[in-house]
Steps between C-alpha positions, in 0.01 A plus 500: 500500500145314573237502235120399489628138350710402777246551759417183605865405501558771810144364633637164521804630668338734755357177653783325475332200280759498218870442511761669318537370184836433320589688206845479240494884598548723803392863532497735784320743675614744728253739738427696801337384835305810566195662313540878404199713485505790277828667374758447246666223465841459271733281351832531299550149318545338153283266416585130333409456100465219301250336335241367761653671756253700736691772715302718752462736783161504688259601743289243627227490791609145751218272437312601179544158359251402760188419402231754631752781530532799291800505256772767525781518266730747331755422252794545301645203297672424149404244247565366198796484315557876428456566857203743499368646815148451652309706729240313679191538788347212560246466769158394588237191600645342300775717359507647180861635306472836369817495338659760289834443272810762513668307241885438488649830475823584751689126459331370834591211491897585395535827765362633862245722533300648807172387498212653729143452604291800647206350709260791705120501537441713177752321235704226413807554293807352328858608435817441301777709594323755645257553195129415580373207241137446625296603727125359673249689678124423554426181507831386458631705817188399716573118447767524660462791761151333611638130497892496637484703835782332628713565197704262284842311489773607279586184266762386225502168301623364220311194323476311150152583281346347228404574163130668643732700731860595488597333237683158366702402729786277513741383768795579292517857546567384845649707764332821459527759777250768630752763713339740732743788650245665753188513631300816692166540622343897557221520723205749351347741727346866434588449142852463592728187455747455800818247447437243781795218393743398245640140423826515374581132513815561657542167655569148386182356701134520424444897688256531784119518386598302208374139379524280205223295338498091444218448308422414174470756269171658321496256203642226715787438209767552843539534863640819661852371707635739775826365343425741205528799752799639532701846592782608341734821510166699614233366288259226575476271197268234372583232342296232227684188450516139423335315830827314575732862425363744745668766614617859336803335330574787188305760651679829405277791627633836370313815614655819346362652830718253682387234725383582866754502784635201669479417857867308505728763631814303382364487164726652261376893395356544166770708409816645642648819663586833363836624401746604775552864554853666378760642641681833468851604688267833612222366612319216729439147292102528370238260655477173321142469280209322688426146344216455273164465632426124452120554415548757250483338110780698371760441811556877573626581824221677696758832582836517362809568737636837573823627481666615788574819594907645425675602781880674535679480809491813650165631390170448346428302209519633191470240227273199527641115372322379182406150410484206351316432144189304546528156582525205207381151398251295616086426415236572683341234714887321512778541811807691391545880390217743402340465145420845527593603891594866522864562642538802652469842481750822594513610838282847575802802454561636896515862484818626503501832778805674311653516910878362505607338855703723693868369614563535868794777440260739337412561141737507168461852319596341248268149417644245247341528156321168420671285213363228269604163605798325290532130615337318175539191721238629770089587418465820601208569326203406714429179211412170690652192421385298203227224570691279274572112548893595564468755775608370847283288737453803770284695196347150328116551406294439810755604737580803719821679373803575726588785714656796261843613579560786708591758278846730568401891532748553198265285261252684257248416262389627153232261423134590543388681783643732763892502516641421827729780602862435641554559878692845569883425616688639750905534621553477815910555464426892407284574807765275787803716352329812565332396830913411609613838359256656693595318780889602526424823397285530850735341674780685416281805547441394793870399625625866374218683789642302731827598493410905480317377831775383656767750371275770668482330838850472499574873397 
């Protein structure tokens, strides 16, 4: 943040006539390359308390510490030691702070919240968590729409204040930590906002379009270190330490949202995979449960698995295989199981047609009566296996079960669903005697002809 008293301090520096000065404390500031004209421009972050600690996100027009050139600023920072919010528009020849206080309401300084600026030719206005605070127009807006044509940088820093401004500060408190989840920037045209980028952080490395400041700060009490700029499990985090102890050592960012996805592909997932799918003797193992979407906050898996479709084998299916209870154990943002992943869910029920395969020796007239199964041994009920630590590594959580066995056309079922009826049976023994009796009967038939034949051919 740069205020009317440190002036001639960026003066100095914009010619180049005064070296950086060594302080017992190092800050950090964190900001964009590129100037945004009008649009909407957000943040999800939680700022650093304390005493004398000065935490902001800001707006600020690249070279209004110049002398001669109009001042464009827009902020939002926390001061003091109950962490209250400030709202501020500074500009002008030389600028002028027309400041207004929130107050401390919401814990900033203990939880994230999404913070947003509006910025179009008509108004200026301010947000917490999607709830407007303040808003300019007039004057106010005209400053700025008349003054910053090219737009202004997106900027974060983190810096130690004073008793006239932030507070009493003392290096003890040190390491305090400003996280930042994301960043976005909506153009405005029409009266419309349009999302143009997000910054997720995702990497270890400073992102493209991204710099970090290493000057001294705006009471001069410490010098910003690109040390103090680090990225971490998807947040970008600033750091205020002791000059000889930079570096985000104890930084512990903790989003509820979650933080933004990482780059590393071998990085472990935030949380594991849904429950395997069960098994029934009647019916095709179901689909194992899709793992967890890494970027969600709660670990759910985007779609659970399905179970498969039953199948008998000499006709359609009739019962589908059920599965597994949802997956266990685990937290979000940690490798392992699924705090909360979804296992999965029953297989859709095939239709069952009512039509019984015919054998290749014609139909029974008289079709077997189906019969409730009697093996107590055997699950014949269309249950899936239990997602509990003892069952067998082929139906373990996160893995695909194995193959049902091929059911016998004798087996039945009278658990839920349709029952599967038995297969008609058929002697052959019956039908061979008679086709033999039939046979001899011809022949002999036949044999007794020929002799009248012959005894009449001979008479």
């Amino acid at each position: 943040m740069i205020k009317s008293h440190s002036l001639s301090l960026f003066c100095s520096l914009a010619i180049g006539s005064l070296a950086s000065t060594a302080h017992a404390v190092s800050s950090a500031e964190l900001y964009t390359t590129e100037a945004y004209p009008y649009g909407r421009f957000e943040a999800r972050l939680q700022f650093a308390g304390g005493d004398g600690v000065v935490a902001s996100f800001f707006l600020w027009k690249d070279g209004s510490e110049q002398s001669g050139v109009f001042w464009n600023e827009l902020d939002l920072e926390t001061v003091w030691a109950d962490c209250e919010l400030k709202t501020n528009a500074l500009y002008g020849d030389p600028e002028a702070n027309h400041s207004q206080d929130y107050g401390s309401e919401g814990n900033l300084c203990g939880t994230f919240h999404t913070y947003a600026y509006e910025w179009t030719p008509d108004y200026i206005a301010w947000f917490i968590d999607g709830k407007e605070i303040r808003r300019a127009t007039g004057a106010d807006a005209a400053a700025f729409s008349d003054n910053a044509p090219d737009g202004m940088q997106i900027h974060f820093n983190l810096w130690p204040g004073d008793s006239t401004f932030g507070g009493n500060f003392s290096p003890s408190i040190l390491p305090v930590f400003e996280y930042i989840n994301w960043v976005q920037f909506s153009s405005y045209a029409n009266g419309q906002f349009q999302l143009e980028w997000r910054e997720d952080f995702s990497g270890d490395t400073l992102p493209e379009g991204w710099v970090t400041g290493d000057w001294g700060s705006p009471k001069n009490l410490s010098t910003h270190s690109p040390a103090n700029v680090a990225f971490i499990d998807g947040y970008a985090v600033l750091s205020m330490t002791a000059d000889d102890a930079t570096g985000s050592s104890g930084a512990a960012p903790m989003d509820p949202e979650g933080g933004g996805p990482r780059d590393d592909p071998s990085d472990p997932p935030m949380n594991g995979a849904g429950g395997a799918g069960g098994q029934t003797p009647n019916g095709a193992a179901g689909a194992a449960g899709m793992s967890g979407d890494p970027q969600t906050p709660d670990g759910n898996g985007p779609v659970p698995g399905s179970g498969g479709a039953g199948a008998t084998p000499s006709g359609p299916g009739v019962m589908p295989g059920n599965d597994n209870p949802p997956g266990s154990g685990g937290t979000a943002n940690s490798p392992g199981p699924t705090p909360t992943g979804t296992g999965d869910v029953a297989g859709p029920q095939p239709i069952d047609t009512g039509v019984q395969p015919v054998p290749p020796n014609g139909p029974d007239p008289t079709p077997a009566v189906p019969t409730p199964g009697t093996d107590p041994t055997s699950d014949v009920t269309g249950a899936g296996t239990s997602g509990a630590p003892t069952q067998t590594a082929a139906s373990a959580p996160g893995t695909p079960a194995a193959s049902a066995p091929t059911v016998m056309p004798s087996e039945t079922s009278d658990g839920g669903g349709c029952r599967m009826a038995e297969a008609p049976t058929f002697s052959r023994w019956p039908w061979l005697a008679l086709l033999l009796g039939l046979s001899a009967a011809w022949a002999r038939r036949r044999g007794h002809s020929n002799r009248q034949r012959l005894e009449a051919s001979e008479g």
